[in-house]
Every structure is written in C-alpha cells, then in structure tokens.
N, C-alpha and C positions, 0 to 999 in steps of 0.2 A: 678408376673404379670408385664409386663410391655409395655410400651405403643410404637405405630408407628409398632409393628411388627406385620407382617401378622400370621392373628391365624394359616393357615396350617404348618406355621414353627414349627415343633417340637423343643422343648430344645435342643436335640443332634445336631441337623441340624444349628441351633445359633448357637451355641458352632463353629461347623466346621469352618463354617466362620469365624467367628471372628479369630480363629486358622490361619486360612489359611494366606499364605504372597502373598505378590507380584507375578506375574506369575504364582503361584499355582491355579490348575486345578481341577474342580468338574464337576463330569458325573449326568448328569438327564438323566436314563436309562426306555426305556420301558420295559414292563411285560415279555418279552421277551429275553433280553438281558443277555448275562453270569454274570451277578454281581459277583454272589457268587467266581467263577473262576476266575473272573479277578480281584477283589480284594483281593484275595490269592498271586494274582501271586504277587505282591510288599509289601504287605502288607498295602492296602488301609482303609481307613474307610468306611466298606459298610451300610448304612440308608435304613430301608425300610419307602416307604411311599405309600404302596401298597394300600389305598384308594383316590390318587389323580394322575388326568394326569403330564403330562410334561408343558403341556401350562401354568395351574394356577401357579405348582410349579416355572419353568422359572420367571414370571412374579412376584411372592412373592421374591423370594431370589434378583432378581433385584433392588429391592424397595431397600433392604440392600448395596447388592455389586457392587461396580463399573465393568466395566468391563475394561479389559488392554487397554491402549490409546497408548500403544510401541509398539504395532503390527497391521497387518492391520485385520485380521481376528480371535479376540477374541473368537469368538462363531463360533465350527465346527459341521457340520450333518456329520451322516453316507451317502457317495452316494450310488446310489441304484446298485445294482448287475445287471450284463448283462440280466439276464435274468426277469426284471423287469423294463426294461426302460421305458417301455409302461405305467407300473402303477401311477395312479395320485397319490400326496402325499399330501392330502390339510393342514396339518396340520403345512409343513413346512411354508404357506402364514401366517398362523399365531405366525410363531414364528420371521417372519421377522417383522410385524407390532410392538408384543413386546418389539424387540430387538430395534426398530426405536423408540419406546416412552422415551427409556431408551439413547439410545446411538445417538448423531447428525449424524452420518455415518450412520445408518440404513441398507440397507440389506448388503451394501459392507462391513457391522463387521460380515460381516457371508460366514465362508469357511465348505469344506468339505473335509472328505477321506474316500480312500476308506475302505470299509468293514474292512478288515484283519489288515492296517493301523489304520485301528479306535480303534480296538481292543488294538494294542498296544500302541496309545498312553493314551488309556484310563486305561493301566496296572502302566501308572506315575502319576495319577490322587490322590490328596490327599484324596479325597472322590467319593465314588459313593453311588448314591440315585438311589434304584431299586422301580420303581414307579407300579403302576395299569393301566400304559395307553395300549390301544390294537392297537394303529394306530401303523402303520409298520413301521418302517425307521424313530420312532422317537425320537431315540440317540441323545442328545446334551451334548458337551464338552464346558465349558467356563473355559477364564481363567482369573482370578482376576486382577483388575485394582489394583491403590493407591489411598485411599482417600485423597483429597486437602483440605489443612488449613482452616477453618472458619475464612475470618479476622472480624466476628462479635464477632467472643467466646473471643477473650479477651479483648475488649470491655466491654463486659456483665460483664464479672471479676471484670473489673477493676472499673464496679458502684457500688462493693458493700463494 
C-alpha cells in the first residue's frame, strides 16, 4: 500500500508511469476504441480499466504525472468525423476543466486530430488504457512532462 496514490490506479497502471520517460505518450481510450489493435500494431502496453470513465482516470493519473511543458498541446482528443459535427461532446468541457486544475495553460494544453491521425499516433503510445466510458469521442492522448527538483528534499536530508 501506499500513500497519495489514487485507489483507481491499478499497480500495472503505476508501474506504466513511473516507466514512462519524457515525451512518452499514454492513451485513455473509450469502450469503444481499437485498443487491442492498436496496441499490437507497435507493440504497446494495453490496461484494461473497464470499470472506470476517462474523466476520473484523466484526473487520477494527473495527480501523478506532469504533463509536457515543451510543447504546446500535451493533451490531444480525437476530432469529431464530418459526419458528426453537429453532435454535442460534453465530456470534452470536462476534460478541459481537469487538464486546467493540473496544467496553468488550461484548455490551450489541449489539441486534437483527426480520427485516422489519432489512430496512428496512438500506435506510438507507450500505453493504452482501454477504459468502460460510453461517451463518444472520448480518446485522450497525453504526453508526459519532467518532474522538477524538490529544492525542499535535500534540505529534509540534510536534517537528519
């Protein structure tokens, strides 16, 4: 057991992260999404976390991971297919709010591509997490920041 990390994170899911380097990229996939397939295609780590949305998972692995401050649009959606323009997507409002609690840029750390685009950059993805959510269009790619030095931690050290 251990402490600060959100109970939905499963061990493997820890692990990932912690794994993962710099610019290295994890898909939070809906229920929908070709996991299985696109994790084949490169050879990714596929997670299931088939009892939880994208929103909480988003929001847990954040808590952990930075997101990239070398680029301008960390965090991409899938955009919606022509033939779907019309459809509301509410759940993207809340991944903006999210991504804004976590990141001082707020929605502008959030780009998109399209569909078939998305597909493939999600076949470079160190991980995919094939979740339970049933909202449409709602793929999210992020890609990992760098943690910055604690100038507290060797302080702390250096009292004992």
């Amino acid at each position: 057991m251990l402490n600060h990390v959100p109970h939905l994170l499963t061990p493997e899911l820890v692990k990932a992260l912690c794994e993962m380097g710099h610019s290295d990229t994890i898909v939070l996939a809906d229920a929908n999404f070709p996991g299985t397939m696109i994790a084949r295609a490169q050879g990714a780590l596929l997670l299931r976390a088939d009892g939880h949305g994208v929103p909480e998972l988003l929001d847990a692995i954040l808590e952990l991971m930075p997101l990239d401050t070398y680029v301008d649009q960390p965090v991409r959606m899938m955009e919606k297919m022509p033939c779907d323009r019309e459809l509301d997507i509410p759940v993207w409002e809340t991944y903006k709010r999210i991504v804004a609690h976590y990141d001082p840029r707020g929605a502008a750390a959030i780009g998109a591509y399209e569909r078939f685009a998305f597909y493939e950059e999600a076949k470079k993805a160190f991980c995919i997490v094939q979740t339970g959510e049933t909202a449409v269009y709602a793929n999210l790619i992020l890609q990992k920041g760098v943690i910055q030095a604690d100038p507290g931690l060797k302080a702390r050290y250096l009292q004992y």
